[in-house]
N, C-alpha and C positions, 0 to 999 in steps of 0.2 A: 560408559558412553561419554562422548567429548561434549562439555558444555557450551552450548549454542550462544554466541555474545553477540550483539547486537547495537550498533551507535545508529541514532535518527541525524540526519547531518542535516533536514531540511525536513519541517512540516510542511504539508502544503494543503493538504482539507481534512479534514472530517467532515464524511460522507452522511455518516446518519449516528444518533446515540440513542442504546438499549434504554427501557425502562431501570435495568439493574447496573447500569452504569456503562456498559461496555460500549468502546467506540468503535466504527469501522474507519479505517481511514486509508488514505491516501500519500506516502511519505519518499522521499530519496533516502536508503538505509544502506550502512555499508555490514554486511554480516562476515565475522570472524576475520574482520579485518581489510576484507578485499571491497576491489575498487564498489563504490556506490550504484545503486540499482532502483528503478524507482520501485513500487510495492505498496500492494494494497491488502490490508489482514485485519483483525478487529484486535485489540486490546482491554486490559483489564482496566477500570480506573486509574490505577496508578502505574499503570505501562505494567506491574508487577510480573503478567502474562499476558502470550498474545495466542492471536491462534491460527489455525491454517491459514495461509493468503498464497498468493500469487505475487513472484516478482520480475519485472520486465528490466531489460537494456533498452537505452534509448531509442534505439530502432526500432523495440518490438512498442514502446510506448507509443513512439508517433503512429505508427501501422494502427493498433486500437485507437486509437483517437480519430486517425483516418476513416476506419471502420465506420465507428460510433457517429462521428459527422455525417456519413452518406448515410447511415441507421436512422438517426436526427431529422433528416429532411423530408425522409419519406414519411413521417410522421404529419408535417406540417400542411 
């Protein structure tokens, strides 16, 4: 199986952190080399491992943000 490589080109949050270290975050990631993607997945303390997430194109980002804003409001 082909080794999954990974550069973070852009932190942008950590969303929440485990008791046992692990982060969830929120980052711009270019995986196996292609163009950058934003993505949200948790990691090991030392990035060593990560683990399932979700990664969005800039469209699909703003749309959930979009979302999340009119989700937001009707909260308030």
């Amino acid at each position: 199986m082909k080794e999954i490589q990974y550069e973070i080109v852009k932190e942008i949050a950590v969303l929440s952190k485990s008791d046992s270290g692990y982060t969830k975050e929120f980052n711009l990631i270019s995986w196996n080399g292609k163009e950058p993607k934003y993505d949200i997945r948790s990691f090991s303390p030392n990035r060593e491992k990560c683990g399932k997430g979700i990664t969005l194109t800039a469209d699909e980002a703003a749309a959930l943000l979009r979302a999340l804003q009119k989700e937001m409001d009707k909260e308030d």
